[in-house]
MIZA-74759 format. One record per residue: residue number from 0; residue in three letters; x, y, z of N, C-alpha, C in turn. Coordinates in pm, 1 decimal. Example, Ala and Ser with C-alpha at 12.3 -4.5 7.8 and 13.67 -1.06 7.14 Angstrom:
2
i;aa;n.X;n.Y;n.Z;ca.X;ca.Y;ca.Z;c.X;c.Y;c.Z
0;ALA;1319.0;-569.0;780.0;1230.0;-450.0;780.0;1320.0;-330.0;780.0
1;SER;1285.0;-225.0;708.0;1367.0;-106.0;714.0;1290.0;3.0;787.0
REM end
This chain:
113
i;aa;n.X;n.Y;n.Z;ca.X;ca.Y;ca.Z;c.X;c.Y;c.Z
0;UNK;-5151.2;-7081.4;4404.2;-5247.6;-7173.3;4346.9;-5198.8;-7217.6;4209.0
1;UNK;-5232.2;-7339.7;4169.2;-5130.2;-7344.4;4073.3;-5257.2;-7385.5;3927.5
2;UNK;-5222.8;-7346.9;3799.2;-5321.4;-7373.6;3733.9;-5378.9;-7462.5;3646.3
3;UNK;-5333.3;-7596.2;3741.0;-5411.9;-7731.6;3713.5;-5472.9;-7776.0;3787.9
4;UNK;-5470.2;-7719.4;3899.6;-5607.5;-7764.6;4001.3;-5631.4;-7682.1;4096.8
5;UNK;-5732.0;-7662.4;4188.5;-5798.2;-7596.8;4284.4;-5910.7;-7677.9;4364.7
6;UNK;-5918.4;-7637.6;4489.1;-6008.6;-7684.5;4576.8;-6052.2;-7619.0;4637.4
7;UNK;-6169.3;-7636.2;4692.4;-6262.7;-7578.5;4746.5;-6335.1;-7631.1;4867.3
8;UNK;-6322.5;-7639.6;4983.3;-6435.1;-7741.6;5080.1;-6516.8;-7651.4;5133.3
9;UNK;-6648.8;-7707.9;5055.1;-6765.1;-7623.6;5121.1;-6856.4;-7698.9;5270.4
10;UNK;-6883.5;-7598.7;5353.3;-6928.9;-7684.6;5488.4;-7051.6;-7708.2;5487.1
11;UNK;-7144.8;-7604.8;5366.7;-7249.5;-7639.8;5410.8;-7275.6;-7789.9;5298.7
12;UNK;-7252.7;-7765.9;5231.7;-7287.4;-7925.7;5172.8;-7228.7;-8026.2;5208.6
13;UNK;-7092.9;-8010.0;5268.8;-7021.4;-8117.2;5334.5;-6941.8;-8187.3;5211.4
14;UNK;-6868.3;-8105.8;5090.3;-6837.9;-8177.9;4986.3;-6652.2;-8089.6;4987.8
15;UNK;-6575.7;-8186.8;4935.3;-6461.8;-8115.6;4927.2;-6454.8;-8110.5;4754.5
16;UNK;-6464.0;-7979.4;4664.5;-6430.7;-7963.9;4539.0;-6331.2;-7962.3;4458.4
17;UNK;-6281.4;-8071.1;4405.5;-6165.6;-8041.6;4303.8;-6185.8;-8029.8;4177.9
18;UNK;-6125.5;-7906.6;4101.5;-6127.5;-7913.2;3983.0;-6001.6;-7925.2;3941.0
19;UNK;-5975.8;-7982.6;3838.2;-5814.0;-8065.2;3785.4;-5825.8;-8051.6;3673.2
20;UNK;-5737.9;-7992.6;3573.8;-5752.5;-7931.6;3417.8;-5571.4;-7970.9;3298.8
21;UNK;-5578.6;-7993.8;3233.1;-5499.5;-8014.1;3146.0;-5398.8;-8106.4;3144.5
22;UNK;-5276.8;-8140.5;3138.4;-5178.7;-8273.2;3157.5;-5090.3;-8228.4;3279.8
23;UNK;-5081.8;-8299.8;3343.7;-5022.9;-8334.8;3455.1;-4872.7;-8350.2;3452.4
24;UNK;-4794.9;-8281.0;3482.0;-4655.9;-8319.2;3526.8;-4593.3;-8409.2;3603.5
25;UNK;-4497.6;-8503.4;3681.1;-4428.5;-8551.8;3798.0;-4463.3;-8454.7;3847.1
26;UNK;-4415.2;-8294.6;3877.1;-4419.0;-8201.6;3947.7;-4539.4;-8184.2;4004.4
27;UNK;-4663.5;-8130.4;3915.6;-4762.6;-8101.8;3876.9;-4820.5;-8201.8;4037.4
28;UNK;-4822.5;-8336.9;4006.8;-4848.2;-8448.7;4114.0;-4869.1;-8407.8;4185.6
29;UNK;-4694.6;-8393.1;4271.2;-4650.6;-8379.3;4360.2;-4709.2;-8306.7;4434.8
30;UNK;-4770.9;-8137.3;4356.0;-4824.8;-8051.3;4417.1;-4960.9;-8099.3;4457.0
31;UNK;-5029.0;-8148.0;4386.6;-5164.2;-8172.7;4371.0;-5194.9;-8258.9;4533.3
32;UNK;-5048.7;-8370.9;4539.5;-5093.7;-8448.2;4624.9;-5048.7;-8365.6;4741.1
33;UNK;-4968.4;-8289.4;4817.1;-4943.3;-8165.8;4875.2;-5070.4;-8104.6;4917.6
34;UNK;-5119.8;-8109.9;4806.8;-5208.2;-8020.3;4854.1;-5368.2;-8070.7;4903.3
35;UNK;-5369.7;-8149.1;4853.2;-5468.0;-8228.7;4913.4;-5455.1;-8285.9;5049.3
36;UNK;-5334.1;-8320.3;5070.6;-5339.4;-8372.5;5222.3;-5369.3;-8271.0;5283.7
37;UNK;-5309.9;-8090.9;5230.5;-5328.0;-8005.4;5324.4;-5502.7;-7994.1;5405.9
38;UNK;-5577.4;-8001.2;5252.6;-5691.4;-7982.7;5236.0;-5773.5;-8070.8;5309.3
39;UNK;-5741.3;-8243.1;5352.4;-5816.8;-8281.8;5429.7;-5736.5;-8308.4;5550.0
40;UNK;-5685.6;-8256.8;5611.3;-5624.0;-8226.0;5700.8;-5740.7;-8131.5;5816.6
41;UNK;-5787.9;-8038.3;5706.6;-5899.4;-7921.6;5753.3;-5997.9;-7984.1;5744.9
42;UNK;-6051.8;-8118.1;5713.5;-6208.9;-8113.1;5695.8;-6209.1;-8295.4;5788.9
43;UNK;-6344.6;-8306.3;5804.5;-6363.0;-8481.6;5872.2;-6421.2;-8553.9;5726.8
44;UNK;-6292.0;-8584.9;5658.7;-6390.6;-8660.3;5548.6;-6450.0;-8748.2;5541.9
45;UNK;-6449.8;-8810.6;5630.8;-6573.2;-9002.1;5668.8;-6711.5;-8883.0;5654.2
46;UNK;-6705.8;-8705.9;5652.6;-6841.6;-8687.3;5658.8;-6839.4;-8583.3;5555.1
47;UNK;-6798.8;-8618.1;5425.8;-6791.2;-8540.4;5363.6;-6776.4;-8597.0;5168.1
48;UNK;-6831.6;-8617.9;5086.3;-6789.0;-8599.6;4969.2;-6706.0;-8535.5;4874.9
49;UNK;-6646.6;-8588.4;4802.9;-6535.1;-8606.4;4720.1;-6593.7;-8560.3;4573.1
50;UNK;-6631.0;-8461.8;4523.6;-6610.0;-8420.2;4364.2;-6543.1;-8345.1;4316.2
51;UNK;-6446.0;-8426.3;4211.6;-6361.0;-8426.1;4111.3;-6390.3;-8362.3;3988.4
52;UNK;-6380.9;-8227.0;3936.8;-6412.4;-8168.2;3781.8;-6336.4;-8212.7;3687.8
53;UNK;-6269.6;-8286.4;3610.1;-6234.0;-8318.7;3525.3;-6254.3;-8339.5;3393.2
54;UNK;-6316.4;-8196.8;3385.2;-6408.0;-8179.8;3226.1;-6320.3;-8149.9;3183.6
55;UNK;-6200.0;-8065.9;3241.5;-6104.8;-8013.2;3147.5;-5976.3;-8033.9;3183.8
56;UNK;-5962.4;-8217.6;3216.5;-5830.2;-8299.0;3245.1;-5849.0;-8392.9;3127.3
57;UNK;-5684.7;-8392.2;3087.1;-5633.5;-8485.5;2962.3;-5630.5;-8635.7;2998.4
58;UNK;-5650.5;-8738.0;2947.7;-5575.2;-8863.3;2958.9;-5462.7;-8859.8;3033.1
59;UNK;-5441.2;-8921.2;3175.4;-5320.0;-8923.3;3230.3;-5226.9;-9017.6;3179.3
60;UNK;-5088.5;-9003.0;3141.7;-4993.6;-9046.8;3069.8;-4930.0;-9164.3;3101.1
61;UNK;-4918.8;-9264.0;3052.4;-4878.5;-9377.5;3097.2;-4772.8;-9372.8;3270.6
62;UNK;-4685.6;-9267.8;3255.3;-4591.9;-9303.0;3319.9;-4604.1;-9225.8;3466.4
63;UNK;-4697.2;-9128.2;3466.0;-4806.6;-9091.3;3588.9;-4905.6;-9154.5;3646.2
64;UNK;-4964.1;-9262.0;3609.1;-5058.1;-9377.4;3635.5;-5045.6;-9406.6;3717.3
65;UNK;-4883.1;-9446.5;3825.7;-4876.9;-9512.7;3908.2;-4931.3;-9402.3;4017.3
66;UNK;-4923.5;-9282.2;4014.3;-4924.0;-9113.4;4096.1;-5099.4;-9143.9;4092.1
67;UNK;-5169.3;-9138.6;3973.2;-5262.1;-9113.2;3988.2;-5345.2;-9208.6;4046.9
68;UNK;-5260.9;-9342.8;4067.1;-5361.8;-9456.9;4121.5;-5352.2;-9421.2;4319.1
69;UNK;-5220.3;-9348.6;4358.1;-5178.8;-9329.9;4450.3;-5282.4;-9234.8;4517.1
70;UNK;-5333.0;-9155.9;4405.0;-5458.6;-9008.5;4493.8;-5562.0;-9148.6;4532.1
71;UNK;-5607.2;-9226.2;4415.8;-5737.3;-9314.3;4406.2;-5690.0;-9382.6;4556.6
72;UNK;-5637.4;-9411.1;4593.6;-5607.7;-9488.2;4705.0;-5604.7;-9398.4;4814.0
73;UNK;-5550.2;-9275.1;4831.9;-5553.1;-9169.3;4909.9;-5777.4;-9117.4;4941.5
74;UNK;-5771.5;-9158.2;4854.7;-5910.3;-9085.0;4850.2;-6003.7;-9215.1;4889.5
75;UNK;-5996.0;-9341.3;4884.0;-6028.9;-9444.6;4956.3;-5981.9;-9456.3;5121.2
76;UNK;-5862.6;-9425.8;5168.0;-5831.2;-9464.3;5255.3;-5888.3;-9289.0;5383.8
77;UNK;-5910.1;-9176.4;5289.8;-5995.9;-9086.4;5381.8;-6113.2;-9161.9;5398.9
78;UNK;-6139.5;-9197.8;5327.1;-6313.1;-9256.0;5391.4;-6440.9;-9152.8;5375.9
79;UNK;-6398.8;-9071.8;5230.6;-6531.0;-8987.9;5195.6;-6662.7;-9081.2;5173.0
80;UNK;-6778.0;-8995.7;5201.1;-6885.1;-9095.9;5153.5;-6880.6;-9099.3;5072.1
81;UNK;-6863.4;-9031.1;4899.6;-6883.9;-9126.1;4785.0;-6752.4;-9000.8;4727.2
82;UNK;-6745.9;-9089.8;4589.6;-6607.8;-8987.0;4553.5;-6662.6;-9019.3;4367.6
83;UNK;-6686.7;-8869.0;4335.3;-6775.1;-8871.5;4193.7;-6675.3;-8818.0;4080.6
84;UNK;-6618.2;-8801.5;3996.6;-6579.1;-8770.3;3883.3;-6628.3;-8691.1;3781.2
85;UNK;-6654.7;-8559.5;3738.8;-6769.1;-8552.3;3644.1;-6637.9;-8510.6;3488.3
86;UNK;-6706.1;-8615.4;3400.4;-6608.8;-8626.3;3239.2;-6722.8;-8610.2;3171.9
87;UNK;-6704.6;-8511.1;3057.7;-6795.9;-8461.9;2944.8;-6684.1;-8510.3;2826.5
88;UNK;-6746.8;-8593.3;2771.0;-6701.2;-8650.2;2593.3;-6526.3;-8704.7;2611.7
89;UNK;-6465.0;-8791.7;2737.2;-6397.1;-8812.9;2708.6;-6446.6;-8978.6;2710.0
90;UNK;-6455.6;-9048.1;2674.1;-6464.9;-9188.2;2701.5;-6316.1;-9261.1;2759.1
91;UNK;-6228.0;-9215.6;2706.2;-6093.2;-9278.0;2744.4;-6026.0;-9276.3;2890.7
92;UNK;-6074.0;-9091.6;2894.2;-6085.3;-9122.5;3095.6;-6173.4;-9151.0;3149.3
93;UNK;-6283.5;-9145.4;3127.0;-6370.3;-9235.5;3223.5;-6338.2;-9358.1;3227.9
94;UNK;-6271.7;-9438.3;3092.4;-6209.6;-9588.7;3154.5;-6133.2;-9597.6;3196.1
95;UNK;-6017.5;-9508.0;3195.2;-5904.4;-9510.2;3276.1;-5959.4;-9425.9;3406.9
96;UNK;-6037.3;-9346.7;3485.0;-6037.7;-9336.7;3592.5;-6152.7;-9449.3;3698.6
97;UNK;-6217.2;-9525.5;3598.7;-6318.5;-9613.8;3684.4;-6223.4;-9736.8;3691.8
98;UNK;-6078.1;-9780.6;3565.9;-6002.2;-9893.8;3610.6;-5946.0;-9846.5;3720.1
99;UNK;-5857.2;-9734.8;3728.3;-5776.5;-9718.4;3849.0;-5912.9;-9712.2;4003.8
100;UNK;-6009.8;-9682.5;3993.2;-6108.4;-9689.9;4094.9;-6117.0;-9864.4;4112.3
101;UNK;-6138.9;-9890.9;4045.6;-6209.4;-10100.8;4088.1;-6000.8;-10126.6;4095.7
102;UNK;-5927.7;-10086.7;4072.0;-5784.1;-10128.5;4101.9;-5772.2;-10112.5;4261.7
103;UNK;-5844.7;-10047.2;4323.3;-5799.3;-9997.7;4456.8;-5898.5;-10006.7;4524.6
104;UNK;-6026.5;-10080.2;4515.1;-6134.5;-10066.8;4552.5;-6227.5;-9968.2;4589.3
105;UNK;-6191.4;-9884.1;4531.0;-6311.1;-9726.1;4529.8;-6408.4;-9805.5;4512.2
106;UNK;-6512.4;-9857.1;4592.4;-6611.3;-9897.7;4546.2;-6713.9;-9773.5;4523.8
107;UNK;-6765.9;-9676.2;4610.9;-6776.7;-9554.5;4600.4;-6781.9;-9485.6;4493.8
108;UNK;-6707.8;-9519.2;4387.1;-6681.7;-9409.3;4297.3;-6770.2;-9393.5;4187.6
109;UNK;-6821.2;-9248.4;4105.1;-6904.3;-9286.8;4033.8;-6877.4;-9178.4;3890.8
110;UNK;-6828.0;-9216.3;3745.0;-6852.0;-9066.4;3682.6;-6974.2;-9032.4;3659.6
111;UNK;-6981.6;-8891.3;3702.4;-7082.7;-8821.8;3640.4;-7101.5;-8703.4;3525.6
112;UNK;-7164.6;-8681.9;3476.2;-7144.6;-8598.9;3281.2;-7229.8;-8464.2;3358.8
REM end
């Protein structure tokens, strides 16, 4: 498990949990996205929700943007019913994760505090 992110899919709520914490590597990505395919691989996400912890994720770095627009699109094209974000006091990612959301049409997407 590596210690910038973790997941969790719980059945009875029907929600798959990610929590995602500190700056992100190329590497770091790589795993993240690894591991997520593993993760809905196991679950029917057209019946399932998508929340994202990112209380304790940094500003993603210019030159990872293109990686991170790649999950936003990954996470549109499962077809969760809604896909939520929750950011406490960053203002800078919540605009950078609701642009990369309307970039890819997450219409779905929502932060929550």
């Amino acid at each position: 498990m590596s210690n910038k992110f973790n997941f969790k899919a719980e059945s009875s709520s029907k929600t798959l949990f990610i929590n995602v914490r500190g700056s992100f590597t190329e590497e770091d990505g790589k795993a993240y996205i690894a591991e997520y395919i593993n993760q809905v691989k196991a679950i029917d996400a057209k019946s399932y929700k998508l929340f994202l912890d990112c209380t304790e994720l940094n500003v993603t770095s210019q030159d990872l943007s293109a990686m991170l627009q790649g999950c936003f699109e990954m996470y549109k094209n499962d077809g969760f019913i809604n896909v939520q974000a929750k950011i406490i006091n960053n203002a800078v990612l919540k605009m950078q994760l609701n642009r990369l959301a309307k970039n890819v049409g997450l219409a779905n997407f929502e932060v929550v505090s």
